[in-house]
Kinemage of the C-alpha trace (Angstrom):
@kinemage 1
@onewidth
@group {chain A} dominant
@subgroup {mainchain}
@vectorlist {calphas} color= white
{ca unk a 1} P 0.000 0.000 0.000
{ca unk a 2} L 3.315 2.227 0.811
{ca unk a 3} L 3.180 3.291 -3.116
{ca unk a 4} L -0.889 3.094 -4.398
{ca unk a 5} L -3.102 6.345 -4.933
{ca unk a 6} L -6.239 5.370 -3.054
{ca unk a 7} L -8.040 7.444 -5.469
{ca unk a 8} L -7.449 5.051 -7.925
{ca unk a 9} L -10.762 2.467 -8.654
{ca unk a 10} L -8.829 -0.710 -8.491
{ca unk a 11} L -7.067 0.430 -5.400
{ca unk a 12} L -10.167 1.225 -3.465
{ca unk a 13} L -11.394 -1.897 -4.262
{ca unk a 14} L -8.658 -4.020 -3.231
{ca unk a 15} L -8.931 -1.710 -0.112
{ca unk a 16} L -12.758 -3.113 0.356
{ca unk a 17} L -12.247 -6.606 -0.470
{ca unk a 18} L -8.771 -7.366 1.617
{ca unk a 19} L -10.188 -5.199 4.132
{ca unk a 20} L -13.792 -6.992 4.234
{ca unk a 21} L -15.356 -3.694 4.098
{ca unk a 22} L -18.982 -2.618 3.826
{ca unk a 23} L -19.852 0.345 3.683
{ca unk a 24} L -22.089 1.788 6.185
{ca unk a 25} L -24.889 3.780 4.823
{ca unk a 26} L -25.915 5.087 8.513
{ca unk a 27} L -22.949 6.760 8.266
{ca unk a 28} L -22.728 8.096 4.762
{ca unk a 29} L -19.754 6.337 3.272
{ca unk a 30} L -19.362 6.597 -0.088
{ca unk a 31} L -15.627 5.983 -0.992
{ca unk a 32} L -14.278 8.493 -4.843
{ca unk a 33} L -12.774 6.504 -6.849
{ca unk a 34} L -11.686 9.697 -9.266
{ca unk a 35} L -7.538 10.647 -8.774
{ca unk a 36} L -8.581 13.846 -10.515
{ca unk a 37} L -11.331 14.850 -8.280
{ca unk a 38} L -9.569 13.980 -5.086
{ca unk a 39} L -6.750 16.334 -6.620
{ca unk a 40} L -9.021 19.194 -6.813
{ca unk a 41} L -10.291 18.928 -3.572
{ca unk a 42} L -6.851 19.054 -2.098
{ca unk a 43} L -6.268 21.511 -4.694
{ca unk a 44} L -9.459 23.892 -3.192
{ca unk a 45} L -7.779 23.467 0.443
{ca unk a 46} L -5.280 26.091 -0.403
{ca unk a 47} L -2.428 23.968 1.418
{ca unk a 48} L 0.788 25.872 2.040
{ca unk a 49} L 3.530 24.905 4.754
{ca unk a 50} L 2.367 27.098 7.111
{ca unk a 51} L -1.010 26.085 7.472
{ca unk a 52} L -1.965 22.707 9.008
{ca unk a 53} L -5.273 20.664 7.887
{ca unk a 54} L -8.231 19.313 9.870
{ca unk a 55} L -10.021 16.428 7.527
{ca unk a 56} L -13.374 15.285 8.669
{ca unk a 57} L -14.327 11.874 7.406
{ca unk a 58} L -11.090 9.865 6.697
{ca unk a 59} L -12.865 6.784 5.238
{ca unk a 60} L -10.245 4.502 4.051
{ca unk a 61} L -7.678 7.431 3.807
{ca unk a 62} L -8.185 9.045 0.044
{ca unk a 63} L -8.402 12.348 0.405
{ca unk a 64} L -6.091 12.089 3.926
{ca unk a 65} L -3.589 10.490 1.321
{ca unk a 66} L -4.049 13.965 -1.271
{ca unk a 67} L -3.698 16.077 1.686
{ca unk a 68} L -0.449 14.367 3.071
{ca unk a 69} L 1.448 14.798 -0.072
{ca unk a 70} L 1.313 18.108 -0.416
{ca unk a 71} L 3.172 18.709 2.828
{ca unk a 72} L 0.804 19.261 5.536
{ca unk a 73} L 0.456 18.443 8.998
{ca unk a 74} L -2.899 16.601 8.508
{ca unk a 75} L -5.248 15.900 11.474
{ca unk a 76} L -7.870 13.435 10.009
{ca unk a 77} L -11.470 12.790 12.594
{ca unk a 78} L -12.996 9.610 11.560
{ca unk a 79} L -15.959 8.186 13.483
{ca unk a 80} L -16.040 4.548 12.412
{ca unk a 81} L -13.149 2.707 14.825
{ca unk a 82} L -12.988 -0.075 12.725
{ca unk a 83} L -11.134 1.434 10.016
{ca unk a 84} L -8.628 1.979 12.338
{ca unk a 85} L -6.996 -1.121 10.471
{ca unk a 86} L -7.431 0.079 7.172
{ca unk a 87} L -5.974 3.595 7.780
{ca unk a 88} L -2.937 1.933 9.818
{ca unk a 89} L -1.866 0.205 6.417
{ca unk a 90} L -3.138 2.659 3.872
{ca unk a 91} L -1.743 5.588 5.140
{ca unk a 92} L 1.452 3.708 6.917
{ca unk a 93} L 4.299 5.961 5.309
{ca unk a 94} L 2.583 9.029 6.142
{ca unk a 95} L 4.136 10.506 9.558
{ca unk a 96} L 2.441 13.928 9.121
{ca unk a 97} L -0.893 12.599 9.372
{ca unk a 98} L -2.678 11.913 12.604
{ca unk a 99} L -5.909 10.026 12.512
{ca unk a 100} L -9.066 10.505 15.290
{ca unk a 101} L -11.119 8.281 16.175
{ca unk a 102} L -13.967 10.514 17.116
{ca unk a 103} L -17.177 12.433 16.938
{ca unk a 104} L -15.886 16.049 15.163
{ca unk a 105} L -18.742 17.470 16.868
{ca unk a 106} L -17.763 16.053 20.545
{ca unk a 107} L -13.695 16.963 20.277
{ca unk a 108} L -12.165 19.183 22.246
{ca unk a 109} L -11.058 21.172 18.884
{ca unk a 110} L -10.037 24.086 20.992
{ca unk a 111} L -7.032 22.370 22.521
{ca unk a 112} L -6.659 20.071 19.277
{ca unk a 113} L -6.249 22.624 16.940
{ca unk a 114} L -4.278 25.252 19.398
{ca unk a 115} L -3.613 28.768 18.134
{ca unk a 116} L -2.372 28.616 14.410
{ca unk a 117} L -3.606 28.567 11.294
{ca unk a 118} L -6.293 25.671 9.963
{ca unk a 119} L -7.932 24.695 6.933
{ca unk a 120} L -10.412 22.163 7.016
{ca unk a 121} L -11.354 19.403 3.993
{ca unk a 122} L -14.465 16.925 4.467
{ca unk a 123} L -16.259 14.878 2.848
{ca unk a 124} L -19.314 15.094 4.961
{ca unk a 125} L -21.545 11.761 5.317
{ca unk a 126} L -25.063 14.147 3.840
{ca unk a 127} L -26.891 13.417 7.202
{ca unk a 128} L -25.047 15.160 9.226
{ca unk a 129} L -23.956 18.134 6.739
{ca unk a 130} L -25.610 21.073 8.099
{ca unk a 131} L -24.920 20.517 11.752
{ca unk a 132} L -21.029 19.934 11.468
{ca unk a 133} L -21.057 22.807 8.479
{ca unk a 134} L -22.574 25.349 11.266
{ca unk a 135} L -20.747 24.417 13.948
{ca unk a 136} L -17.195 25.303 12.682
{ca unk a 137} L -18.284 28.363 11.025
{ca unk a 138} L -20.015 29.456 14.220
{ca unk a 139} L -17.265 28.452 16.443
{ca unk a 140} L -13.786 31.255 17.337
{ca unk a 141} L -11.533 28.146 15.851
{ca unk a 142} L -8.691 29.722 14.235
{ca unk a 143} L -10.062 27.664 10.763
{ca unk a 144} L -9.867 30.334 8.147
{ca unk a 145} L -10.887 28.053 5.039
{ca unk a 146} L -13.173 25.537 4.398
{ca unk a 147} L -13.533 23.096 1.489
{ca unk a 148} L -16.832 20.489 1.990
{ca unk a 149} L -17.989 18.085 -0.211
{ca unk a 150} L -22.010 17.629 0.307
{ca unk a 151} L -25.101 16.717 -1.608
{ca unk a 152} L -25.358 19.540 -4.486
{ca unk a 153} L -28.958 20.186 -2.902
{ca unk a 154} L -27.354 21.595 0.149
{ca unk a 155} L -24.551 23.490 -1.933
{ca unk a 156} L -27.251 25.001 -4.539
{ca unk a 157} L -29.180 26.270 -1.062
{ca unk a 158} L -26.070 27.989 0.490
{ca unk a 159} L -25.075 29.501 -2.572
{ca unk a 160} L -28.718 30.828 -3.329
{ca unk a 161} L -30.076 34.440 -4.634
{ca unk a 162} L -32.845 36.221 -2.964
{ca unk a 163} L -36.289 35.188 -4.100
{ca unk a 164} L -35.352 31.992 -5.078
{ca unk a 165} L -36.777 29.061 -4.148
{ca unk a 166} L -33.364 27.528 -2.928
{ca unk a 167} L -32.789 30.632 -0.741
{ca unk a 168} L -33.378 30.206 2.875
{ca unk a 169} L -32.180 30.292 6.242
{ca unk a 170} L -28.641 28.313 5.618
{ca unk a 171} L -27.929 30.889 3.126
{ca unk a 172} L -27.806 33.481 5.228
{ca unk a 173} L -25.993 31.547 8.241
{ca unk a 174} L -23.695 30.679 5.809
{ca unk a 175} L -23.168 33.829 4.501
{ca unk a 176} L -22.985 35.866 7.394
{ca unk a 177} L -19.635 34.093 8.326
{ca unk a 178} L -18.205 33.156 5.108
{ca unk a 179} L -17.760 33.582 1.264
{ca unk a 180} L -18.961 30.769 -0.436
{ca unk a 181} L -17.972 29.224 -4.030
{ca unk a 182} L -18.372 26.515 -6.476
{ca unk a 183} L -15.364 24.543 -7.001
{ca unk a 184} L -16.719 21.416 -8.824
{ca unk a 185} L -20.076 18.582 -9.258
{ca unk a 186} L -19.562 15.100 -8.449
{ca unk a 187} L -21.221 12.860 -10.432
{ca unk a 188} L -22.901 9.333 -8.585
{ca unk a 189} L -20.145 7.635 -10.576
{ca unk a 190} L -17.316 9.068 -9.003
{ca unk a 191} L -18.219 6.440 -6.150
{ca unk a 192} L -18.107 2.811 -4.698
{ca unk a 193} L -20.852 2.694 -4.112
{ca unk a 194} L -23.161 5.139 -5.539
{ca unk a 195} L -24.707 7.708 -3.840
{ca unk a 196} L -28.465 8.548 -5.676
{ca unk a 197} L -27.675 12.179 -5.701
{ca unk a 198} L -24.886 14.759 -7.328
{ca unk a 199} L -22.549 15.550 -5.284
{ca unk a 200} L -20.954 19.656 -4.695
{ca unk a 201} L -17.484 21.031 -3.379
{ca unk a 202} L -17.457 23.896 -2.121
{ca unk a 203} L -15.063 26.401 -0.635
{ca unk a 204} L -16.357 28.573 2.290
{ca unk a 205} L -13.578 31.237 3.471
{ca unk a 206} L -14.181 32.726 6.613
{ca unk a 207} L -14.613 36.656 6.631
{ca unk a 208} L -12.622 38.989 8.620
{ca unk a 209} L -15.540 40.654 9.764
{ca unk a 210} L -19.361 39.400 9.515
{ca unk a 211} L -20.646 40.533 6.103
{ca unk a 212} L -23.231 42.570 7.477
{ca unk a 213} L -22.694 44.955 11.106
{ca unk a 214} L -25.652 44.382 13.311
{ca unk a 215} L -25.923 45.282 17.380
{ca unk a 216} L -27.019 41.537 18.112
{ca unk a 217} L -26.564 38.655 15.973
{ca unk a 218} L -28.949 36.802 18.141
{ca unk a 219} L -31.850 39.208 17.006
{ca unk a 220} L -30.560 39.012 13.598
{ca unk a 221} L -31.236 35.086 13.359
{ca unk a 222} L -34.078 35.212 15.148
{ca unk a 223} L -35.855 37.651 12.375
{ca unk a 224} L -34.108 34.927 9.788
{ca unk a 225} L -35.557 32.312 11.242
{ca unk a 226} L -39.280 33.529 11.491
{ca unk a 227} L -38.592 35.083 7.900
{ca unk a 228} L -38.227 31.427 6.893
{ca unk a 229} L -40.079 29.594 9.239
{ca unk a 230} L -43.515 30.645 7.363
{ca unk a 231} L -42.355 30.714 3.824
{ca unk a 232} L -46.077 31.262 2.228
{ca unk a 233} L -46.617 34.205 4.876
{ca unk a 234} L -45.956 38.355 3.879
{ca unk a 235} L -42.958 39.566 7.014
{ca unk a 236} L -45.478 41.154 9.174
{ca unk a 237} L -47.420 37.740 9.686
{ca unk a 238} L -44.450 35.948 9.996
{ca unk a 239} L -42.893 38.178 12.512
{ca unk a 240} L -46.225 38.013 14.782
{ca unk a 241} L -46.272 34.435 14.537
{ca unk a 242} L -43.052 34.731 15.597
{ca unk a 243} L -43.999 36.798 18.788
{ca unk a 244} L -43.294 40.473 17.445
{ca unk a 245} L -46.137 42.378 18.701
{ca unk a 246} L -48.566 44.415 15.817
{ca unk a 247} L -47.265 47.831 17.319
{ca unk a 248} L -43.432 47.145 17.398
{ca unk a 249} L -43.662 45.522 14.021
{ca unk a 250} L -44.899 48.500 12.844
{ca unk a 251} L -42.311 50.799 13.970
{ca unk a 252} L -39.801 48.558 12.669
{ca unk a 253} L -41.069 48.820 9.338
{ca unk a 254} L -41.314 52.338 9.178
{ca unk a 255} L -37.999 53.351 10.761
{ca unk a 256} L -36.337 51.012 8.215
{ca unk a 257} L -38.353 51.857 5.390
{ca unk a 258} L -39.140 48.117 3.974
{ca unk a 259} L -41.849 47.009 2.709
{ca unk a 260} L -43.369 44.234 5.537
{ca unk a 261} L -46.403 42.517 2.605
{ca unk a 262} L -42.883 41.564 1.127
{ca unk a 263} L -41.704 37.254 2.079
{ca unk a 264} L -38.904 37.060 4.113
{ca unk a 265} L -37.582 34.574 1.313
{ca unk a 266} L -37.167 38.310 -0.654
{ca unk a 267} L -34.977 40.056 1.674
{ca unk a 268} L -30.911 40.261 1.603
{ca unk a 269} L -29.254 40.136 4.684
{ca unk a 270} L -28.397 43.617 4.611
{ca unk a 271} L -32.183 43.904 4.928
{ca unk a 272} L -32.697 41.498 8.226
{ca unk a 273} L -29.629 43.409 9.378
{ca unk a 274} L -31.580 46.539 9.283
{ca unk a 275} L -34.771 44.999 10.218
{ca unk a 276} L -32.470 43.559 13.574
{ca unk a 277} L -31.025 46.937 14.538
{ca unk a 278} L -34.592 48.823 14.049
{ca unk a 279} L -35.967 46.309 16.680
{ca unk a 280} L -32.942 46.113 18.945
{ca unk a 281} L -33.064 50.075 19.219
{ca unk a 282} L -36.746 49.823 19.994
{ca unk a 283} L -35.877 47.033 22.524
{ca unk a 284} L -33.762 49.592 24.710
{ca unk a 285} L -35.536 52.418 23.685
């Protein structure tokens, strides 16, 4: 194994068969079997000496392998233990990678990671996407860049327009934090075995500053979230199911000057940011 790309089809599947593997669909394993693709994931990752890598979802070690070559210090989280044998010979001659067996979302990434620079690269079982996506994007880690590969469904909603019918909630959590891009679609081919759905990679980059100023975040999201949590209703029903009263509403509307008979599936985030500061001056009026 010291010498074989595990992007390679024939590889992988002499990985599988000597290794007695099946893959666990609970858990979203799909293993690439494209050299090329894997390359332009580990490509997207920007990797330069100085930065280290966090990989979440080593699998049997292919895109841990990509990583690793290019000079690295790689710190891979898998969750399935038993591929601990699988990753101890398939990614034997590798000293700069460092495998965990462990829950991403349970680590103690603070005191993993330490105070330098990350990236992170994962290829994210599709169940569990949107938690681990917002997590690390929420979180103070010192992860700067992001490159996820998830079901182009999710992708096509984080990189949605107003007014669309993609564009929701995610978008905006997403977007707050980070720019987000397009690297590349995966098709169900590109796998052993097949996922039924296209797959996306995309690169998130984490913003100096949020993309919008607002006095509370928390009031921000909460307008977000009742702006999307009653797609079919115009703002000023959705913000009173919410629990905006009529009367404060009302002010809110007029001191920002948007139109409330609008969806809240129509407004940019500059426009919740505005809605958010109207009601958090009205709060401590």
């Amino acid at each position: 194994m010291l010498d074989a790309n595990l992007a390679d089809r024939k590889v992988v599947q002499y990985v599988i068969n000597r290794f007695g593997i099946h893959a666990k669909h609970r858990l979203g394993q799909n293993f690439l079997v494209r050299p090329d693709i894997v390359a332009a994931i580990a490509d997207a990752a920007e990797i330069t000496p100085d930065v280290s890598v966090m990989e979440i979802g080593a699998g049997i070690g292919t895109l841990t392998q990509a990583l690793a070559e290019r000079g690295s210090d790689v710190i891979a989280f898998e969750v399935d233990q038993s591929l601990k044998r699988v990753l101890d010979s398939t990614l034997e001659k590798y000293k700069n990678v460092t495998i965990i067996y462990e829950d991403v979302l349970k680590a103690d990434l603070k005191g993993i990671l330490g105070d330098k620079e990350w990236h992170c690269a994962a290829n994210l079982p599709y169940y569990i996407t949107t938690p681990i996506l917002l997590s690390l994007i929420h979180s103070d880690l010192p992860i700067s860049l992001f490159v996820f590969m998830t079901q182009k469904e999710v992708a096509d909603r984080i990189l949605a327009d107003p007014g669309t019918k993609d564009y929701g909630a995610l978008t905006l959590a997403v977007q707050y934090y980070c720019t987000a891009e397009r690297v590349l679609d995966i098709p169900p081919t590109a796998f052993i075995p097949r996922p039924q759905v296209t797959s996306t990679v995309l690169r998130l980059r984490r913003r100096s500053e949020p993309a919008v100023s607002v006095k509370d975040s928390k009031l921000l999201f909460s307008l977000i979230k009742m702006g999307f949590a009653q797609r079919r209703k115009v703002f000023t029903n959705a913000v009173k199911f919410g629990g905006i009263p009529n009367e404060i509403s009302r002010k809110i509307f007029e001191v920002t000057g948007i139109d409330g008979s609008r969806r809240g599936e129509t407004f940019s985030l500059e426009e919740y940011a505005a809605l958010a500061d109207a009601w958090y001056d009205l709060i401590h009026d």
